[in-house]
N, C-alpha and C positions, 0 to 999 in steps of 0.2 A: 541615490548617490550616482554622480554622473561617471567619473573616472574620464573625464576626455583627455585632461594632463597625460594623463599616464599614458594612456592607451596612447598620443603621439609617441610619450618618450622609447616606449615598444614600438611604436612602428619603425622610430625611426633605425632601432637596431639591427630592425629584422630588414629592412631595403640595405640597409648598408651591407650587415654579413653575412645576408642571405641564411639566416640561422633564428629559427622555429623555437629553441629550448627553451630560453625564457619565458613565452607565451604558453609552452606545453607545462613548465614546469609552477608558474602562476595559477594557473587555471582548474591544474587537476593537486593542488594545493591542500592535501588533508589538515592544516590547521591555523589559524593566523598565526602565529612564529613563524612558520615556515612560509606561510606567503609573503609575507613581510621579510625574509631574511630573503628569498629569493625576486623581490622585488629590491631591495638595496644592493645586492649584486647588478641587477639590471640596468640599475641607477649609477652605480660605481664605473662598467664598462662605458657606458653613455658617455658621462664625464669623461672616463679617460680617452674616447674619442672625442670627444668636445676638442678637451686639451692640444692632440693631438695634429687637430686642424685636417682631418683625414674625412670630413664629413664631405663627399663627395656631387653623390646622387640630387640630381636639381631638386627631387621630392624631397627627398631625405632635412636637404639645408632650408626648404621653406618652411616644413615643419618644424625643424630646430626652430628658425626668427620669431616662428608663433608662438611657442611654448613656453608658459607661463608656469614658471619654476613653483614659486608661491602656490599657486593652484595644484602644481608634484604635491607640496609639502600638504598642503588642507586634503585631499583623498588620502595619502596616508596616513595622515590622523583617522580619517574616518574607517577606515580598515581597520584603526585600530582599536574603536571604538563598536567595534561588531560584537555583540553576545550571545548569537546563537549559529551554530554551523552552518544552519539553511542559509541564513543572512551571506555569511558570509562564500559560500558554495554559488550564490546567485552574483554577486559584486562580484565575485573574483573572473566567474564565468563571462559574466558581461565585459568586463575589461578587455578577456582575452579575445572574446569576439569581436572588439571595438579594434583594437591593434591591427588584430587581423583583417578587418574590412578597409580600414584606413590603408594601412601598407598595399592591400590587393590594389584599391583605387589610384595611389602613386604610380605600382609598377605599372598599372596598363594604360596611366595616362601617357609612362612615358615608352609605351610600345613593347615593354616585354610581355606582355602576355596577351 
């Protein structure tokens, strides 16, 4: 399971508000409910910066243009289609690693780091 969807829509929250939680709170996720409700949060904030028009960061807006909602919706399904912890302890893991490496690569293309 790839998770690349995702892992932008996480990135793009973490360049924007410079805030980790979501990624820590995904990642170290004791159960799918709870990865899953703490990904539909992450998803909800996203949108309401969508909405907003506050998506700022030149990284941040190229990966928005890319991100292929559809492909949100299909990893979610398959998240939610996980039957055993391990499964899902490695997907949730890899996501949060993917976010995080994607976001690092934005901030130091564009010189903060």
């Amino acid at each position: 399971m790839k998770m690349d969807s995702l892992a932008k829509a996480l990135a793009i929250l973490i360049i924007e508000e410079n805030d980790y939680s979501y990624v820590d709170k995904i990642g170290y996720a004791p159960s799918k409910d709870l990865a899953l409700f703490y990904i539909r949060e992450a998803l909800r904030d996203l949108h309401s910066l969508i909405r907003s028009g506050e998506v700022e960061a030149r990284g941040a807006r190229e990966l928005l243009e890319n991100l292929d909602f559809e492909k949100v919706y299909r990893e979610l399904e398959g998240i939610g289609r996980l039957e055993t912890r391990e499964g899902l302890r490695e997907v949730l893991s890899m996501l949060a690693s993917k976010a995080l490496t994607l976001s690092a690569s934005v901030i130091k293309s564009q010189g903060g780091g």
